[in-house]
Steps between C-alpha positions, in 0.01 A plus 500: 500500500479876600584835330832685428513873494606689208740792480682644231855541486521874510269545855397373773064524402353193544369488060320106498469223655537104379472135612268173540194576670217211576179599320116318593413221653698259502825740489667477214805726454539710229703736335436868680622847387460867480647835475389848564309657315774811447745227338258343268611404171846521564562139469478441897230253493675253231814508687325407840299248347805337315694514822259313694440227260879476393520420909195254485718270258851524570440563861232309605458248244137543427361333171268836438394789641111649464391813545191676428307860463202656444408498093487871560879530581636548146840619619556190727385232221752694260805424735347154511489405170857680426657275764325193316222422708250326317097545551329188671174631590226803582249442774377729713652447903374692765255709319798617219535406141876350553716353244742243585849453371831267537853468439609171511881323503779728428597814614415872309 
């Protein structure tokens, strides 16, 4: 559980940020990322994400990881779905329309 920075390999800027996060009440971790907003669409979110969750299964053994985001965050359910994440519900949490996503047994 926590967050990793993100730099690239040719500076020093911090660019994103990735890791397991607990989300609601109960916690429940899930899958966490993001990148600035002068690096988007460069491919930095997908590698983050896949990072994390490559971790979550060779690393830490986990069966699945979650994650979620707002319905409204097209860009985020893209890298989602490209990792394999499949859709298992919509509801709205916390006064948001969220979607709800997971990855489960292997690593990406």
């Amino acid at each position: 559980m926590g967050l990793w920075g993100v730099t690239p390999h040719y500076a020093p800027d911090l660019i994103g940020f990735g890791g397991l996060w607990p989300f609601r009440e109960p916690p429940e971790l899930e899958l966490v990322f993001g990148v600035a907003e002068h690096v988007w669409r460069q491919g930095y979110a997908t590698e983050i994400a896949r990072a994390v969750t490559t971790y979550c299964f060779t690393s830490l053994a986990m069966p699945a990881v979650r994650a979620s985001t707002d319905v409204a965050n097209v860009a985020s359910i893209r890298v989602l779905e490209k990792l394999g994440f499949r859709f298992v519900r919509r509801d709205v949490v916390g006064g948001l329309d969220t979607v709800f996503y997971e990855l489960a047994g292997h690593a990406v």
